[in-house]
C-alpha positions as semicolon CSV with decimal commas, in nm:
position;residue;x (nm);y (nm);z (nm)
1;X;14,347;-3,611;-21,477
2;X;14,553;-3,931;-21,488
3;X;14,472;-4,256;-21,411
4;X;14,680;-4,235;-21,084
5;X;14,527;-3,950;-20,979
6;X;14,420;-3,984;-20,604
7;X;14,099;-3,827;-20,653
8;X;13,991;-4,052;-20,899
9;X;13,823;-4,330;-20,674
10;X;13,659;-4,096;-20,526
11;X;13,533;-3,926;-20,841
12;X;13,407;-4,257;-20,988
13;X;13,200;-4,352;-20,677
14;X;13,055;-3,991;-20,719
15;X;12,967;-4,055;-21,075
16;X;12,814;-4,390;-20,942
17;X;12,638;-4,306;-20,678
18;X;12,456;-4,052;-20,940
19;X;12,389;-4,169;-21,215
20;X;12,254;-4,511;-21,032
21;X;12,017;-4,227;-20,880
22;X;11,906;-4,080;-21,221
23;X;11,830;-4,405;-21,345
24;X;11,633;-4,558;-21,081
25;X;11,442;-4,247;-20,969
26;X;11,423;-4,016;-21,232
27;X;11,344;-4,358;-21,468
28;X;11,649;-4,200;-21,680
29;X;11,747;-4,314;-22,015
30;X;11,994;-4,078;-22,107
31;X;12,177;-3,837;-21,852
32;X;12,470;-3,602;-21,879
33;X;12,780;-3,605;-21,705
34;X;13,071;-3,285;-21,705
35;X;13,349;-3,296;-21,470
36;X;13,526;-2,919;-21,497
37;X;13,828;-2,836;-21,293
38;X;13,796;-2,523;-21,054
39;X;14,013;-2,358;-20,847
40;X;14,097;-2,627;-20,617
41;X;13,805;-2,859;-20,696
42;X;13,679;-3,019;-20,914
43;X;13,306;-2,988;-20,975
44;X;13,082;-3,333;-21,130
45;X;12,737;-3,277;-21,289
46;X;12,496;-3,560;-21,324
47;X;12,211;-3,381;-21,573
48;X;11,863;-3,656;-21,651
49;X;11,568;-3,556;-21,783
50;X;11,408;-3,469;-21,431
51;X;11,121;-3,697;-21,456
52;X;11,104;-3,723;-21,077
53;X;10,920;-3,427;-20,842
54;X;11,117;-3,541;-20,532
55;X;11,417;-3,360;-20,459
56;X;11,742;-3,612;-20,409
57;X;11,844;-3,576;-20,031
58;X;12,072;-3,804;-19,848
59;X;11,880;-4,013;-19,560
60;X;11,955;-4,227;-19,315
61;X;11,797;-4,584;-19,398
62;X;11,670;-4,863;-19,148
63;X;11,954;-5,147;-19,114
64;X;11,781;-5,366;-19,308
65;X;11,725;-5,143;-19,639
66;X;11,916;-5,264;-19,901
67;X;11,961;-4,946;-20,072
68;X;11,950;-4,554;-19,957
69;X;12,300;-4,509;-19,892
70;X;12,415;-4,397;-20,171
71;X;12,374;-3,944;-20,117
72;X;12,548;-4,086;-19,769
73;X;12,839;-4,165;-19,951
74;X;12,810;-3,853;-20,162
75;X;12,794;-3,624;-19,893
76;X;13,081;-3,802;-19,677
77;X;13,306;-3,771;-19,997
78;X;13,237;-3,448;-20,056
79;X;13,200;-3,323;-19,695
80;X;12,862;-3,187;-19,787
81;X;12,936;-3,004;-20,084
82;X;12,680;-3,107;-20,332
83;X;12,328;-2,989;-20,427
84;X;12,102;-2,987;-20,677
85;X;11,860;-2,764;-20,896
86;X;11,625;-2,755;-21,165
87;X;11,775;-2,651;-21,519
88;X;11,574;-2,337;-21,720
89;X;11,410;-2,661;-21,892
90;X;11,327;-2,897;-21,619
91;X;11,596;-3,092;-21,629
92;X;11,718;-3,239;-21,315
93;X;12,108;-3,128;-21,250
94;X;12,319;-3,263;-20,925
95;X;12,635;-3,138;-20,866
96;X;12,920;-3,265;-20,628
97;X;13,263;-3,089;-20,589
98;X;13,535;-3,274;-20,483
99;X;13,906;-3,094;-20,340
100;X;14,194;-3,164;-20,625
């Protein structure tokens, strides 16, 4: 992918958006990230050690939250098309796929 690429805003906001969540609520000091082309999308993993037992979801925070917005932006980029699961060793793993 080029630097021109007009996917690539959006891809960095994904990558943003989480690894700003591994870090903060997953208390991450090391995390993965693997972006791999598929037909027609491209697909982002986020992988941190999983160190948090709540599962990320997007929500809608009160006007006056500074943060929480952040799986909003995800999921609007995305148009829903992101999850996440558990890896074989704990490890926390959220994907995103994005059209290319």
């Amino acid at each position: 992918m080029g630097s021109d690429h007009p996917t690539l805003p959006d891809l960095q906001e994904i990558a943003s958006e989480l690894l700003t969540n591994a870090i903060i609520h997953a208390n991450a000091i090391w995390g993965r990230m693997h972006l791999i082309p598929e037909s027609g999308f491209w697909r982002l993993t986020i992988t941190d050690p999983g160190n948090s037992s709540e599962t990320p979801r997007a929500r809608r925070p009160r006007p006056d939250e500074t943060g929480g917005r952040g799986l909003l932006v995800v999921d609007a980029l995305t148009n829903g098309q992101w999850d996440t699961h558990r890896s074989p060793v704990g490890e926390r793993v959220v994907w995103a796929l994005l059209p290319r």
